[in-house]
C-alpha positions, 0 to 999 in steps of 0.5 A: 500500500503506497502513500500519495500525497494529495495537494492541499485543500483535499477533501476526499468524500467530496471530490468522489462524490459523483462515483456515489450521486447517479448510482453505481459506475462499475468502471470507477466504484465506490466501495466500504468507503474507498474508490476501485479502478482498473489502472494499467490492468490491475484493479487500485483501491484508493482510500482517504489518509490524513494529509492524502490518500493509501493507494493499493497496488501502487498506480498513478491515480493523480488526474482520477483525483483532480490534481492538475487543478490548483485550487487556491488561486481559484478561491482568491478570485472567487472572493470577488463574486457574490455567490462563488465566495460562499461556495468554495467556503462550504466545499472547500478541497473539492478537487473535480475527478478526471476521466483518466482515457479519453475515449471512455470520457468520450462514450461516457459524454455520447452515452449521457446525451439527452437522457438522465446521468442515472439513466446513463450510468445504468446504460454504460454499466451494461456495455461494460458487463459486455464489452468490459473485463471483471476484476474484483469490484471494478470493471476495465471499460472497454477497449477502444479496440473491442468496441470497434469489432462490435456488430451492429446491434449489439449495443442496441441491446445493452440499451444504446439507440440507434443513433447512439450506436452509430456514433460510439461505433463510428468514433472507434473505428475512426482515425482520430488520435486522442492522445494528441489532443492533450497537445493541441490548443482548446479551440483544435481539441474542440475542432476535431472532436466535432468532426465527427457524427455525433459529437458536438461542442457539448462533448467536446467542451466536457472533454476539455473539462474533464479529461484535459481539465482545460481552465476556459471549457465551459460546457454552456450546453449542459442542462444541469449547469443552465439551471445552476447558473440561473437559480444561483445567479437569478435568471442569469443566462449561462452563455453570458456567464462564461465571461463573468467566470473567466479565467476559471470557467471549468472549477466555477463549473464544477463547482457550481453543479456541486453545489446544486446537487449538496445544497 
């Protein structure tokens, strides 16, 4: 069992606490208080130790745990807004998770369109159960490999439509490199992420949020963020709140939804 030092603030419950909010992810599991993911083929168990986290086996899990994010300059700049300065106060140490491998992250967002994230995450369970490999608690998501052998229908029946289908299928079997996207500014990531059926820019700003944890993604087209921003900022229209968070359009984001979702 290694030790990780987690950068500071950290509170462990709250930036997990989307692996417990939509029911049971079997790629990332909460589980007796701990957090299981396949890494590199061997299923982690990460669990919460004064001044950060016992990971066993040892396996990098810094981006699972938000680290590329710095926190404090992001609560010196919310001081200045009415609503935000109180928010950081109450969830103080949220450290927003990142989706590890992007093309998960990228069948995560087509599977999460226009439906509930319960109703997702009970889709995507499904597909892993049959595209997947089990370990103990946690599952290893498919491979983009497997995915893209699928025969047409197959994720129709773990409950994919049609359309949804096509998009998963045509992204896998696509040529697009998602390594390089980490290298590429925001609005290229954005560009080729776009280009292909299916994905457009509420994918490709999630991605930048939660794969790349890009400072400016600002995921406007997000239902739950829409209401966020107007029940907490009184009617105030999210495309015109993306230059009132900026130059910390993503944390504002998460943290926002957090806060609507712990009042």
């Amino acid at each position: 069992m290694a030790f990780l030092a987690v950068p500071g603030p950290f509170d462990f419950a709250l930036s997990t606490e989307r692996f417990r909010a939509f029911g049971i992810d079997l790629a990332t599991v909460w589980h007796e208080g701990g957090l299981h993911r396949v890494v590199d083929g061997r299923e982690v168990r990460v669990e919460s130790t004064p001044g950060g986290v016992l990971v066993e086996p040892d396996a990098d899990v810094r981006r699972l745990l938000g680290f590329p994010f710095e926190l404090e300059p992001f609560y010196e700049w919310a001081q200045a807004d009415d609503v935000l300065r109180h928010v950081v106060v109450r969830l103080r140490g949220f450290r927003p998770p990142l989706m590890p491998d992007p093309f998960e992250m990228l069948v995560g967002s087509i599977t999460a369109q226009q439906v509930s994230l319960f109703s997702a995450t009970a889709i995507r369970n499904r597909m892993i159960e049959a595209f997947g490999e089990r370990h103990d608690v946690a599952w290893a998501f498919p491979t983009r490999e497997r995915l893209a052998r699928a025969s047409e229908g197959e994720l129709v029946a773990v409950g994919f439509s049609r359309r949804k289908e096509e998009y998963v299928l045509g992204l896998a079997r696509s040529d697009l490199d998602l390594d390089v996207l980490a290298e590429l500014p925001d609005d290229e990531v954005r560009a080729r992420i776009v280009a292909l059926r299916g994905l457009g820019e509420w994918t490709a700003e999630w991605f930048l949020a939660r794969h790349l944890a890009r400072a400016n993604a600002w995921p406007w087209g997000d239902l739950a963020l829409r209401k966020a921003v107007a029940d907490l900022y009184g009617g105030l229209d999210v495309r015109e709140a993306r230059e009132r968070f900026h130059p910390f359009e993503n944390l504002a984001a998460h943290y926002l939804l957090l806060a609507q979702r712990t009042p």
